[in-house]
C-alpha positions in Angstrom: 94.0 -79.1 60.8 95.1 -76.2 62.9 96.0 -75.5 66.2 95.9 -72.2 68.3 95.9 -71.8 72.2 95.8 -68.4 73.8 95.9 -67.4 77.6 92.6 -65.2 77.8 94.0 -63.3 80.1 97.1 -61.7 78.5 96.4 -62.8 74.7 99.7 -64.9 74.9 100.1 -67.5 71.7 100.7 -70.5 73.8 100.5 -73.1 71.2 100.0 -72.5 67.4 100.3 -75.3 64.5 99.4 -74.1 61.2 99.2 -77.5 59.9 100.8 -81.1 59.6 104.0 -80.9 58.3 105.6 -77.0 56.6 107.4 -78.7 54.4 104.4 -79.9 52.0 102.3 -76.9 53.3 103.7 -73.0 53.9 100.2 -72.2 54.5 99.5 -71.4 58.2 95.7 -72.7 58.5 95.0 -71.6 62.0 95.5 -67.6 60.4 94.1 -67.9 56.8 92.3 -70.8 56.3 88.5 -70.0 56.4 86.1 -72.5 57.6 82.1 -73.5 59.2 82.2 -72.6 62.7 79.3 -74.3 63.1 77.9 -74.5 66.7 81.0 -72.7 68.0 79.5 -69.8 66.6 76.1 -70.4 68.9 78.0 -68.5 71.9 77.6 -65.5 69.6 74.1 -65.3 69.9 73.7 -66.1 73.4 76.1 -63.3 74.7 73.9 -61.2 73.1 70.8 -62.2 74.8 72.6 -62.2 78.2 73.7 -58.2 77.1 70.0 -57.5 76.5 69.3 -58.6 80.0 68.1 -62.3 79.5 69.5 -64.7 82.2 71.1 -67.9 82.2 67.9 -69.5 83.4 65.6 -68.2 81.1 63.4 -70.4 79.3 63.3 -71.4 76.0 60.8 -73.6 74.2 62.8 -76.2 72.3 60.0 -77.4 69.9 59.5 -78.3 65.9 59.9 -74.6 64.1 59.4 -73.5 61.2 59.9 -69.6 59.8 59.8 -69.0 56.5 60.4 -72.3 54.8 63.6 -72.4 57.6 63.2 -75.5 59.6 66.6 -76.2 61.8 66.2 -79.2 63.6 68.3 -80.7 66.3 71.3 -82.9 65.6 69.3 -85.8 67.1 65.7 -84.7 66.1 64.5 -84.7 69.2 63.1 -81.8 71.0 63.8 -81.2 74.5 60.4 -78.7 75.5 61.2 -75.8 78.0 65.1 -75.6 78.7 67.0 -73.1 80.1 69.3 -70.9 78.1 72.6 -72.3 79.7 71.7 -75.8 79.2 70.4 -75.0 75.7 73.8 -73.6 74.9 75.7 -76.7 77.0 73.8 -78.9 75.1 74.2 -77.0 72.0 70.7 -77.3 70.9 70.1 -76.0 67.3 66.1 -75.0 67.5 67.1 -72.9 70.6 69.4 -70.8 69.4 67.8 -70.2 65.9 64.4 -69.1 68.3 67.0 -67.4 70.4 68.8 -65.5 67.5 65.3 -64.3 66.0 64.7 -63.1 69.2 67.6 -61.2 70.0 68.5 -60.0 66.2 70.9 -62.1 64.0 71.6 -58.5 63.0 73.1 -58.1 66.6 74.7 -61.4 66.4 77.1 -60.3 63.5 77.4 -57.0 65.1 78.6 -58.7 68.1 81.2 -61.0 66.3 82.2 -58.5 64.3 83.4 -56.2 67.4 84.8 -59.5 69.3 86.9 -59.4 65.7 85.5 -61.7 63.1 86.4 -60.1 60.0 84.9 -62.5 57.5 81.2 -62.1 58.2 79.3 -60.8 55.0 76.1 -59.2 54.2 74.3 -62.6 53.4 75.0 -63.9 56.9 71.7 -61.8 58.0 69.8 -64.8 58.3 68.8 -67.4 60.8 71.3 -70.3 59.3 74.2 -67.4 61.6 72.6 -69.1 64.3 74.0 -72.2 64.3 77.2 -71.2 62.7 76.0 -71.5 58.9 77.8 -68.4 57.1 78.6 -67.5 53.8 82.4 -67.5 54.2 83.1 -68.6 57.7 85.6 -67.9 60.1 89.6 -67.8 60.8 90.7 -69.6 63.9 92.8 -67.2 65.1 89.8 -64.8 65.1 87.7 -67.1 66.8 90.1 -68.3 69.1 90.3 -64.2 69.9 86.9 -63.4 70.1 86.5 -66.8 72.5 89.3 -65.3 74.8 86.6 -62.7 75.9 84.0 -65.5 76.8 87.0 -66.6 79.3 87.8 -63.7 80.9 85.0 -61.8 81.5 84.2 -59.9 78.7 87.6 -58.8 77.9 89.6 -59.7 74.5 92.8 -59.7 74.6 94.8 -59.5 71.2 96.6 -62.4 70.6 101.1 -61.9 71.5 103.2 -64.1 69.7 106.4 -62.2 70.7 107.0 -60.4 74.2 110.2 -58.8 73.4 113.4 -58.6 71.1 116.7 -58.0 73.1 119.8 -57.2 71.2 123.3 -59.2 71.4 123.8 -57.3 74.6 120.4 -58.1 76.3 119.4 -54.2 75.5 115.9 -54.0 75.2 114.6 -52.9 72.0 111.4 -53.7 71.4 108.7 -54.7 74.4 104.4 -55.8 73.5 102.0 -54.6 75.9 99.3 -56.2 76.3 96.5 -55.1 74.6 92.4 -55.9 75.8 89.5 -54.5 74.7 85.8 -54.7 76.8 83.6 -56.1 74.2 81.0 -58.0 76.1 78.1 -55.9 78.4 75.1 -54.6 78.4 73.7 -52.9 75.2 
């Protein structure tokens, strides 16, 4: 397991544990290890339906799908009927956002992630499975735990600061971080 807490306003690393115990493991798991995001990847395609001008309380038909041979279903097989995007996303309803992401573009989707920072998406992740968090490689925490910093602070990524400055013996400034934010979530 991992560990990586970041102030969304300043990118600050408040917390970061890169596993159980360094001595068995040098390998820091909340910056390399890869993993499923699974539904934590579903905010992905719903920022991009709220940047192409759907609301919150749009309606979405939560229903038995199937596209292509693809037939998601929900964790509990159950089907909720018309639900609103923002308790479809609360919920974390799977049929939603794979209707949703077909809507909208998967193709958006990645190009969303990918300017909120998530480096490890791939060509084969142009398919509905992105929806629910279903990609050929996965993700990084510390990527998504950047790209989520912009979900908390209104659009707004801010690059993750381990180090605010390095003083010399004689408290003499040498080296000083800025804090660094980009605008990555809007209207297309």
């Amino acid at each position: 397991g991992a560990v990586l807490a970041l102030d969304p306003r300043t990118g600050y690393i408040k917390a970061m544990v890169g596993g159980r115990n360094y001595e068995e493991s040098q390998l820091n798991r909340a910056l390399v290890e890869v993993r499923q995001p699974g539904s934590a990847f579903k905010p992905f395609v719903y920022a991009v339906a709220i940047n192409q001008g759907l609301t919150s309380n749009a309606i979405i038909l939560d229903e038995p799908i199937n596209i292509a041979g693809y037939a998601p279903q929900n964790y509990d097989k159950k089907y909720l009927g018309p639900i609103t995007l923002k308790k479809a996303l609360r919920w974390s309803v799977n049929v939603a956002a794979v209707k949703l992401g077909q809507q909208v573009g998967i193709s958006k989707v990645i190009d969303l992630a990918r300017n909120m920072g998530i480096t490890t998406l791939v060509e084969q992740d142009d398919n509905l499975a992105t929806a629910l968090g279903g990609l050929t490689q996965g993700v990084n925490l510390f990527e998504l735990t950047t790209a989520y910093t912009a979900f908390a602070n209104g659009g707004i990524i801010s690059k993750p600061v381990a180090v605010l400055k390095v003083l010399d013996e004689n408290d003499q400034l040498l080296e000083e971080v800025h804090i660094v934010q980009q605008s990555v979530l809007g209207a297309d």
